[in-house]
TIVOKOL-118177 format. One record per residue (C-alpha): residue number from 0; residue in three letters; x, y, z. Coordinates in steps of 0.2 Angstrom, whole numbers. Each point is the difference from the previous one (the first is absolute). Example, Ala and Ser with C-alpha at 12.3 -4.5 7.8 and 13.67 -1.06 7.14 Angstrom:
2
<pt i="0" aa="ALA" xx="62" yy="-22" zz="39"/>
<pt i="1" aa="SER" xx="6" yy="17" zz="-3"/>
This chain:
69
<pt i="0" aa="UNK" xx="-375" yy="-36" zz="266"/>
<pt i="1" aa="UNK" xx="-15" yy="8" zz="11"/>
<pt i="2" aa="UNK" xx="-13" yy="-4" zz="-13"/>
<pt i="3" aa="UNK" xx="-16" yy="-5" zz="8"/>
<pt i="4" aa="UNK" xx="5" yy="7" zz="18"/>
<pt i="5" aa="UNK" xx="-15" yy="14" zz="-3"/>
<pt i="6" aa="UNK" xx="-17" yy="-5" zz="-8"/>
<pt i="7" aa="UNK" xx="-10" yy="13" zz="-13"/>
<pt i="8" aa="UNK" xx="-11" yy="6" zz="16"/>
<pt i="9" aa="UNK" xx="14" yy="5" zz="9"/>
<pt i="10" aa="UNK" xx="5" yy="19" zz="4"/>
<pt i="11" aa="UNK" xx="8" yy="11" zz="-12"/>
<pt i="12" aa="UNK" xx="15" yy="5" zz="11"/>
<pt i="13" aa="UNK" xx="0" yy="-20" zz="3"/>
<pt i="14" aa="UNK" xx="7" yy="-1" zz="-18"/>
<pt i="15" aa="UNK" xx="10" yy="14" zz="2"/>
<pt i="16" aa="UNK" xx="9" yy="-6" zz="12"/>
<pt i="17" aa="UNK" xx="2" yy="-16" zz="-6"/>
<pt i="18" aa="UNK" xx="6" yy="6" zz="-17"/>
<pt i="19" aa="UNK" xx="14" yy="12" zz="11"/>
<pt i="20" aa="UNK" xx="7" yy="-17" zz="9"/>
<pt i="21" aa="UNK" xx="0" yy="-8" zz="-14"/>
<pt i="22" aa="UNK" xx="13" yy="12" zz="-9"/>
<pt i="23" aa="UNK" xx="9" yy="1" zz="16"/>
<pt i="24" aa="UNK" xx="1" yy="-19" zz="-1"/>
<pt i="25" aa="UNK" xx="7" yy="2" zz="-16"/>
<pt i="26" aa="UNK" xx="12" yy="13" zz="6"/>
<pt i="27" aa="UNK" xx="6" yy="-11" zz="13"/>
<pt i="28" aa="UNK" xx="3" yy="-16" zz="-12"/>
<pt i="29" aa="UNK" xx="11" yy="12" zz="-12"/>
<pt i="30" aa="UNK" xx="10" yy="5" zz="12"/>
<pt i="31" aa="UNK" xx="2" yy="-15" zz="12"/>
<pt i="32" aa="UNK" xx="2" yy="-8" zz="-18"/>
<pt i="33" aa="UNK" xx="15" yy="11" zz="-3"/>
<pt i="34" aa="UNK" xx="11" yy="-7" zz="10"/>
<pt i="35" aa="UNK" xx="17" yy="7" zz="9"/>
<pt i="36" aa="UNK" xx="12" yy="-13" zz="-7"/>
<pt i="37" aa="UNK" xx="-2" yy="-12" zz="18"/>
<pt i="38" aa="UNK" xx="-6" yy="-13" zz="-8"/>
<pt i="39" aa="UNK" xx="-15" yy="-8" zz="13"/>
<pt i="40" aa="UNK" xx="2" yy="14" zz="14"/>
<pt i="41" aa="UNK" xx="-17" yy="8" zz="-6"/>
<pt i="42" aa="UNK" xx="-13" yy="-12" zz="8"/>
<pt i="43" aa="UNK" xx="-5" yy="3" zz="17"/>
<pt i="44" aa="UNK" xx="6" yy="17" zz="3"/>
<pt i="45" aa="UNK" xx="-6" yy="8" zz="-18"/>
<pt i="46" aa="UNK" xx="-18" yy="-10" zz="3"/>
<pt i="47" aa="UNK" xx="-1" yy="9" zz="19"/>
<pt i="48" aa="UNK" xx="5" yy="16" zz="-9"/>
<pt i="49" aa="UNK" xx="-14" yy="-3" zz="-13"/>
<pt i="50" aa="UNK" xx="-12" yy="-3" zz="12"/>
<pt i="51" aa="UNK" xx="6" yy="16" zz="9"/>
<pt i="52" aa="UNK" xx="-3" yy="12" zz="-13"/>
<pt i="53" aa="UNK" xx="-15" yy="-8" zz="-11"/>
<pt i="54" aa="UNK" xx="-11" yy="11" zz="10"/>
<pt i="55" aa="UNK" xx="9" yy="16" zz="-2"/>
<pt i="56" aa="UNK" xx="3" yy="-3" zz="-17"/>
<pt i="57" aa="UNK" xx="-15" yy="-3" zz="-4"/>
<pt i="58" aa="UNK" xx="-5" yy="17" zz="8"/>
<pt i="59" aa="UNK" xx="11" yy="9" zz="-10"/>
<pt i="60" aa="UNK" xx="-8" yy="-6" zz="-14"/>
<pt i="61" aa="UNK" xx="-18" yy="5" zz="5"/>
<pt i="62" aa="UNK" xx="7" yy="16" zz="4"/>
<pt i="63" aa="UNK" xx="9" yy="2" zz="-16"/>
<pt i="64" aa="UNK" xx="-15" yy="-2" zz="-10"/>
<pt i="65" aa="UNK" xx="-11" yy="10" zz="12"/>
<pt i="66" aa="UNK" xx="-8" yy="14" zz="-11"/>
<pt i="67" aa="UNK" xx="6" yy="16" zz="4"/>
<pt i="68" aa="UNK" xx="-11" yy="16" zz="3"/>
């Protein structure tokens, strides 16, 4: 999906970080893909709460995978 958005000169923590909001991407596509039985009552209000939480997410991840000393 983000394929091409960094080039092989680009930073380490560049590709970290892409690699992070990419599985937060995929996080948010399972579970906006889930469902809650409404059927089309997840469009503008689960896309605003994607949008909202991508960043931290993302975050979470980097953190997650921090190595620890």
């Amino acid at each position: 999906m983000l394929e091409g958005y960094f080039d092989d000169t680009d930073a380490v923590q560049n590709k970290q970080r892409l690699l992070a909001v990419a599985a937060a991407l995929e996080i948010a596509k399972s579970a906006v893909g889930a469902g809650n039985g409404i059927s089309g009552a997840r469009t503008e209000y689960d896309l605003q709460s994607v949008a909202r939480e991508i960043g931290p997410l993302a975050d979470a991840i980097q953190e997650a995978l921090a190595p620890r000393s």
